[in-house]
N, C-alpha and C positions, 0 to 999 in steps of 0.2 A: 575533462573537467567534471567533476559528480555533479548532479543537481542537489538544490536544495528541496528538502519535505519538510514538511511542518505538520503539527496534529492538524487534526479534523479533513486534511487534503482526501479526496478520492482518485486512484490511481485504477489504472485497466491492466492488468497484467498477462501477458503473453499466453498461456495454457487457460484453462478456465477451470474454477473448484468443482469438484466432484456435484455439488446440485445445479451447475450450468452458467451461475454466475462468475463474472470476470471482473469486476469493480470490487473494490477493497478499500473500509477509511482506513489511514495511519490514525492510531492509537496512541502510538509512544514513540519517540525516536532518541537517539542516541549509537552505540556502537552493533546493538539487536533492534529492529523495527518490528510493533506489537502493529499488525493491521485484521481487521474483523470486516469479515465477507458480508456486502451487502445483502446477499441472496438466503444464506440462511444463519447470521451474525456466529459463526463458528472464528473464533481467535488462532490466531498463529505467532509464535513468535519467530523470526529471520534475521540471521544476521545479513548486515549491510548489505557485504560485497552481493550475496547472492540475490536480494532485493532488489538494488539499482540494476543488476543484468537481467530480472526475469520483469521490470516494469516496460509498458508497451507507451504508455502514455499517462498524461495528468491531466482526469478529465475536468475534476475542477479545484481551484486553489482556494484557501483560505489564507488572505491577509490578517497576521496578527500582529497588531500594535503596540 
Protein backbone atom coordinates (compact mmCIF):
# COMPACT_ATOMS: atom_id res chain seq x y z
CA UNK A 1 0.00 0.00 0.00
CA UNK A 2 2.07 3.52 -0.98
CA UNK A 3 2.00 5.98 1.81
CA UNK A 4 0.64 9.16 1.86
CA UNK A 5 3.01 12.61 1.86
CA UNK A 6 1.73 15.73 1.94
CA UNK A 7 3.82 19.21 1.60
CA UNK A 8 5.92 20.56 4.32
CA UNK A 9 6.29 16.49 5.63
CA UNK A 10 10.11 15.77 6.54
CA UNK A 11 11.15 12.37 5.36
CA UNK A 12 14.84 10.48 6.33
CA UNK A 13 15.96 8.88 3.39
CA UNK A 14 18.13 5.78 3.11
CA UNK A 15 21.73 6.98 1.43
CA UNK A 16 22.42 10.53 2.92
CA UNK A 17 23.10 13.93 0.42
CA UNK A 18 26.48 14.49 -0.53
CA UNK A 19 26.82 17.50 2.65
CA UNK A 20 25.80 14.61 5.29
CA UNK A 21 22.37 15.30 5.58
CA UNK A 22 19.55 12.66 5.31
CA UNK A 23 16.28 14.70 6.17
CA UNK A 24 14.46 16.10 3.16
CA UNK A 25 10.98 18.50 3.27
CA UNK A 26 8.52 17.48 0.49
CA UNK A 27 8.08 20.49 -1.58
CA UNK A 28 5.59 19.40 -4.10
CA UNK A 29 3.73 16.13 -4.61
CA UNK A 30 1.94 14.69 -7.19
CA UNK A 31 3.24 12.10 -9.95
CA UNK A 32 7.37 13.74 -9.52
CA UNK A 33 8.09 14.75 -5.71
CA UNK A 34 9.97 18.29 -5.48
CA UNK A 35 11.77 17.64 -1.76
CA UNK A 36 14.81 20.33 -0.48
CA UNK A 37 17.59 18.93 1.64
CA UNK A 38 17.60 20.26 5.07
CA UNK A 39 21.46 20.30 5.44
CA UNK A 40 22.22 22.48 2.63
CA UNK A 41 18.33 23.46 1.08
CA UNK A 42 19.68 21.92 -2.51
CA UNK A 43 16.19 20.88 -4.44
CA UNK A 44 15.61 17.73 -6.31
CA UNK A 45 12.95 16.68 -8.28
CA UNK A 46 11.98 12.37 -8.20
CA UNK A 47 9.65 10.74 -9.47
CA UNK A 48 7.39 8.74 -7.17
CA UNK A 49 8.18 5.24 -7.65
CA UNK A 50 11.89 5.91 -6.86
CA UNK A 51 10.87 8.29 -3.84
CA UNK A 52 8.58 5.93 -1.87
CA UNK A 53 11.69 3.08 -2.31
CA UNK A 54 14.46 5.25 -1.40
CA UNK A 55 12.48 6.85 1.95
CA UNK A 56 13.75 5.18 5.31
CA UNK A 57 11.02 6.98 7.36
CA UNK A 58 8.64 10.01 8.21
CA UNK A 59 10.21 11.94 10.75
CA UNK A 60 7.70 14.35 11.09
CA UNK A 61 4.06 14.87 9.48
CA UNK A 62 2.17 17.82 8.76
CA UNK A 63 -1.57 17.69 9.33
CA UNK A 64 -3.30 19.67 6.54
CA UNK A 65 -6.85 20.67 6.93
Amino acid sequence: MPQKFSLGDVVELKKPHPCGSKQWEITRTGMDIRIRCLGCSHQVLVPRPKFEKSVKKVVSHVDNV
